[in-house]
FISE-712848 format. One record per residue (C-alpha): residue number from 1; x, y, z. Coordinates in steps of 0.2 Angstrom, whole numbers. Layout:
// residues N
(NUM; (X; Y; Z))
...
//
This chain:
// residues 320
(1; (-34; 78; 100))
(2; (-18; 76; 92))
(3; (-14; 80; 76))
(4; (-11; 67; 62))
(5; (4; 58; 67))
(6; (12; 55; 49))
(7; (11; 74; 48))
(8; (22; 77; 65))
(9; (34; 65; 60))
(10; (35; 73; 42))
(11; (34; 56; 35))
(12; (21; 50; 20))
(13; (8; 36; 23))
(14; (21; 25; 15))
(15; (35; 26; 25))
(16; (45; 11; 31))
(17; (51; 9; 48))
(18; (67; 14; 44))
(19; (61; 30; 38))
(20; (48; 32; 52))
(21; (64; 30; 65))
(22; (75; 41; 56))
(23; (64; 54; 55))
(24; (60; 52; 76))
(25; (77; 54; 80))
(26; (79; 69; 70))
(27; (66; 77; 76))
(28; (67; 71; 96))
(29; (87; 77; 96))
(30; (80; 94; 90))
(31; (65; 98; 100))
(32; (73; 88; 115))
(33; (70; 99; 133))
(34; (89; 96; 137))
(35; (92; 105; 119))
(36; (78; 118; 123))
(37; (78; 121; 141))
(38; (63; 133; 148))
(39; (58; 131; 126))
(40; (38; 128; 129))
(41; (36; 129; 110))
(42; (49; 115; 108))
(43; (43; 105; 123))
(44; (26; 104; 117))
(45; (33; 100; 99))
(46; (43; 85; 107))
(47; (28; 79; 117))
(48; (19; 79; 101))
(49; (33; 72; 88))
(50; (35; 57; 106))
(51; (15; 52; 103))
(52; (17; 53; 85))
(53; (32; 39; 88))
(54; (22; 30; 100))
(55; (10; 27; 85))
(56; (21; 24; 69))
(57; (36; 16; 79))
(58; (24; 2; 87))
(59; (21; -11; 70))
(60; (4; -16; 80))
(61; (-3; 2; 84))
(62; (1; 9; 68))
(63; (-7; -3; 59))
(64; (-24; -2; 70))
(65; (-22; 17; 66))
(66; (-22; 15; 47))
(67; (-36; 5; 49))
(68; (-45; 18; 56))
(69; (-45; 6; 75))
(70; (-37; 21; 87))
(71; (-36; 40; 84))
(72; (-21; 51; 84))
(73; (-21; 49; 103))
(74; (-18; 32; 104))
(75; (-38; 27; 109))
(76; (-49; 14; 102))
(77; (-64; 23; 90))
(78; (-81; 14; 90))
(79; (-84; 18; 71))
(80; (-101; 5; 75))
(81; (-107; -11; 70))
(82; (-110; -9; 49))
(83; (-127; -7; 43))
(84; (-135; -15; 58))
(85; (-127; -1; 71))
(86; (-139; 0; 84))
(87; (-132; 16; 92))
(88; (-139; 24; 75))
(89; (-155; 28; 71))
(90; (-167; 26; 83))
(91; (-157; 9; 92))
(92; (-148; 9; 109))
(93; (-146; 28; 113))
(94; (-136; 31; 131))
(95; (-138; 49; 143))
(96; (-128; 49; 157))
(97; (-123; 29; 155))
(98; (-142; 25; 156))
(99; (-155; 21; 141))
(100; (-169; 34; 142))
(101; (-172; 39; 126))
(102; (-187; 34; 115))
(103; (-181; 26; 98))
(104; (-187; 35; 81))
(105; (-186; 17; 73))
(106; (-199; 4; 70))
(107; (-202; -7; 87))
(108; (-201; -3; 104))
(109; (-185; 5; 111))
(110; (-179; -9; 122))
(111; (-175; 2; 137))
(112; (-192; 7; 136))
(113; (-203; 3; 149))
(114; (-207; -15; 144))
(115; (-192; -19; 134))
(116; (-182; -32; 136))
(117; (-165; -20; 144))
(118; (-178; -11; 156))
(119; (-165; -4; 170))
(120; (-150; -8; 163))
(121; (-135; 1; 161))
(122; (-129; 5; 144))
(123; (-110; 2; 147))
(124; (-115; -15; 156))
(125; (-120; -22; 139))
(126; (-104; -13; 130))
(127; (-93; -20; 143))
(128; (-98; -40; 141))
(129; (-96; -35; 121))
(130; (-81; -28; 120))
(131; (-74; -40; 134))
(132; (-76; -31; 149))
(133; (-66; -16; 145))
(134; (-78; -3; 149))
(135; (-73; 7; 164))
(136; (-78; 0; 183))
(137; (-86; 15; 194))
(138; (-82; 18; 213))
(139; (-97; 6; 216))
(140; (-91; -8; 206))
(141; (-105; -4; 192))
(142; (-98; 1; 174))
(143; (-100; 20; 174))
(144; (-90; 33; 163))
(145; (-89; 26; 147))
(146; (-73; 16; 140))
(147; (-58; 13; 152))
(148; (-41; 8; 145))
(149; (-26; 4; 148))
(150; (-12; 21; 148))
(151; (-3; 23; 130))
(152; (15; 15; 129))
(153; (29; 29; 128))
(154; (43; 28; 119))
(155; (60; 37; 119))
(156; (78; 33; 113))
(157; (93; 30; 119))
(158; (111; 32; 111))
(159; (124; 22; 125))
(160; (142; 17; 122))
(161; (148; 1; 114))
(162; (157; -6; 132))
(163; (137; -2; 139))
(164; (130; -11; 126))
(165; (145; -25; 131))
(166; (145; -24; 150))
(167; (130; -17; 153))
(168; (127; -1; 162))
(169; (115; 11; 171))
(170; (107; 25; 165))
(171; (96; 40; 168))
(172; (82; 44; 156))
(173; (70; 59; 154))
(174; (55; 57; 146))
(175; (42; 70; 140))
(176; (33; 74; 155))
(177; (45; 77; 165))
(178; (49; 60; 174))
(179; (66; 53; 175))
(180; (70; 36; 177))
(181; (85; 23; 179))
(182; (86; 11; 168))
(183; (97; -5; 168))
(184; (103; -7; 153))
(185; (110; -28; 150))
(186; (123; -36; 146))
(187; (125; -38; 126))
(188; (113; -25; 123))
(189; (110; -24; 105))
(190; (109; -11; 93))
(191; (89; -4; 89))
(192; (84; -16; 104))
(193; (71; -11; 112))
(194; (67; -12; 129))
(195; (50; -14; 138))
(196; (49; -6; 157))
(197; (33; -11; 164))
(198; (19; 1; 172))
(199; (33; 15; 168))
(200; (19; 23; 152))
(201; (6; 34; 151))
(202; (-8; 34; 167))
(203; (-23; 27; 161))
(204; (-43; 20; 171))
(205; (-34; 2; 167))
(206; (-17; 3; 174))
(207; (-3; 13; 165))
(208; (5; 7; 151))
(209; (22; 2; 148))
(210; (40; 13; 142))
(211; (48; 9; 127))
(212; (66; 12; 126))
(213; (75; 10; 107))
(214; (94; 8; 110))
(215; (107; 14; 100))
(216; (126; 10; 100))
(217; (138; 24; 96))
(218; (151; 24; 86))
(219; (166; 21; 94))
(220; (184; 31; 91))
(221; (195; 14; 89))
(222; (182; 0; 85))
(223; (175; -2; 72))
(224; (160; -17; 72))
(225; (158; -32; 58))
(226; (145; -43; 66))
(227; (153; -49; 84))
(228; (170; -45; 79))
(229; (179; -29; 83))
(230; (194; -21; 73))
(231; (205; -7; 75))
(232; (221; 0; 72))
(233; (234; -2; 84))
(234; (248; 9; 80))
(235; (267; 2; 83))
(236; (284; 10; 81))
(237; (296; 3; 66))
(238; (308; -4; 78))
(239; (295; -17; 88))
(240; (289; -20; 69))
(241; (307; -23; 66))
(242; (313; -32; 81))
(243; (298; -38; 86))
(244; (291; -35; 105))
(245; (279; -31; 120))
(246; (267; -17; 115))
(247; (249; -10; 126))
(248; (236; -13; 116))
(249; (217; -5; 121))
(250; (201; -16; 122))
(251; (184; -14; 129))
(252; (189; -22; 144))
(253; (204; -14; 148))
(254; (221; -14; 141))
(255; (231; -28; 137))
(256; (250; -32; 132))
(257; (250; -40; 115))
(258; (268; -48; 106))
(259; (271; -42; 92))
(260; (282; -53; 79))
(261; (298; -50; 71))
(262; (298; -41; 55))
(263; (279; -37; 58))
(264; (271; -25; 42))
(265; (257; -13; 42))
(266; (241; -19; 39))
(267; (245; -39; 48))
(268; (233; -42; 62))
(269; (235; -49; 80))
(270; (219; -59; 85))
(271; (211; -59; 105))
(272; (201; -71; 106))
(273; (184; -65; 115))
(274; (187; -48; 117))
(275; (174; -41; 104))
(276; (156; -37; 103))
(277; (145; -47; 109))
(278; (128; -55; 101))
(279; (113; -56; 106))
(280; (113; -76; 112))
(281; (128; -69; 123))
(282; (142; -75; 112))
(283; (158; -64; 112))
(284; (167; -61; 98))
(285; (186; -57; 96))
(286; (195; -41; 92))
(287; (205; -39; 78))
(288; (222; -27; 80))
(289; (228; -21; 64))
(290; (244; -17; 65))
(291; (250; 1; 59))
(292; (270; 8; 58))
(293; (272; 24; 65))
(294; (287; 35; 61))
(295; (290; 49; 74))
(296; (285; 67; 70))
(297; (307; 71; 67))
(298; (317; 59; 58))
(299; (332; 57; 71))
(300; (348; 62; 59))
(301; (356; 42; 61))
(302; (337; 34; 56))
(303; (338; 46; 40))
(304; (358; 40; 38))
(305; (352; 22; 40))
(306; (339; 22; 29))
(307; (349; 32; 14))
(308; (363; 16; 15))
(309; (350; 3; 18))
(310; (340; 8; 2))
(311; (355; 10; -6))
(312; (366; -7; -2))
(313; (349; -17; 1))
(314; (336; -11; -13))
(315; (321; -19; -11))
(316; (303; -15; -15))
(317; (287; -24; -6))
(318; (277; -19; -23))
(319; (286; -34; -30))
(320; (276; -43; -19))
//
């Protein structure tokens, strides 16, 4: 049985989701097997810290854990049915999946010979109570306890802004081993998660589901403020002084921006839809903030121009 998955995560019973995620990613980049190849101590650590996740990170599971509904592992517990429990004390007791066992209580054990469940199976009843989950043998009969579905697993993904704009492929490997290609869509956004059917954990009822948290990068030029991009797109001080034609970068390629006469550092050229991208699949615009670049060595008649230009020409743009 695993361990108590608060503990693996080094999180207390309190923790947020934030806190819960943070705390994942820290963990997974550490203990990951590309990190750690042939590391058995740090691949079993990152199978364990992956279920912890699959727990905490799910709102639904986690609360059904705190409740005391499903163990470490993921599976429902049966705690009983209250005072009334009649798996307790001489009630319903099961061997192999078939009543046989005579009740200690008061009344007749009805399994018994005479009782009112004579020949039935045990997990028939459970099955009809608990909505037919109870696992189907090779014979079509319930047999073998509870069946359920196979745990979720979940993993992370840090992808590229232009991914998360364009969309993209990409390869995945999870904790057992697997590898998968997932498509990631256009307008991904950041902390979306995204659901890949049948890709989970085996189980009697089917398998269950991946769950795959996307991040976004930070990017070297852009920098994000909701749907709209901004960067610093350096110019030299004649096109700021004569104006001109300059190549300018965006997540879609490069483009030739104009760039006004008398242009200063810090004024901003707008492209319409050439940002980020939200999640209803609106593009924003990028914002180019234009910065003067002097060259690395001041050319002797640049330093001769500007001595006579500050001389004959004072002026000062703190004054405005």
């Amino acid at each position: 049985m695993a361990q108590d998955p608060y503990q693996e995560l080094g999180v207390s019973r309190g923790a947020g989701a934030d806190d819960i995620r943070k705390a994942f990613r820290k963990l997974a980049k550490q203990h990951h097997p590309d990190t750690n190849p042939n590391n058995k101590v740090s691949e079993e650590r990152f199978k364990r810290i992956t279920a912890a996740f699959d727990i905490l990170g799910d709102p639904e599971k986690k609360k059904k854990f705190d409740r005391g509904e499903i163990d470490a592992d993921g599976r429902e517990a049966h705690p009983g049915f209250g005072g009334g429990n009649p798996f307790q004390n001489g009630g319903f007791r099961s061997g192999a999946g078939r009543a046989g066992a005579h009740g200690a209580g008061p009344g007749p054990n009805p399994f018994q010979s005479g009782g009112a469940f004579e020949g039935m199976d045990l997990n028939d009843i459970l099955g009809d109570m608990m909505g037919g989950r109870a696992g189907r043998g090779a014979g079509g009969g319930f047999g073998g306890g509870f069946s359920a579905r196979g745990q979720d697993l979940r993993a992370h993904l840090d992808i590229d802004l232009e991914d998360a704009i364009k969309g993209a492929k990409k390869r995945i490997a999870f904790s057992d081993g697997r590898t998968i290609d997932i498509n990631i869509p256009k307008g991904a956004q950041d902390h979306q998660t995204l659901r890949l059917k049948g890709q989970g954990a085996p189980g009697r009822a089917g398998p269950g589901d991946a769950l795959i948290e996307l991040s976004i990068r930070n990017h070297p030029l852009y920098r994000r403020e909701g749907d709209t991009l901004i960067m610093d797109l350096p110019i030299s001080a004649p096109d700021a002084i004569l104006g001109g034609k300059v190549e300018a970068p965006t997540p879609d390629g490069p483009v030739t921006l104009t760039v006004p006469r008398g242009a200063s550092s810090g004024q901003s050229l707008r492209l319409k839809g050439r940002g980020f991208i939200d999640a209803k699949g609106k593009r924003g615009d990028l914002l180019a903030r234009l910065m003067i670049v002097l060259p690395d060595t001041i050319d002797p008649e640049l330093e001769k121009f500007a001595e006579s230009w500050r001389k004959d020409r004072p002026y000062s743009p703190r004054r405005r």
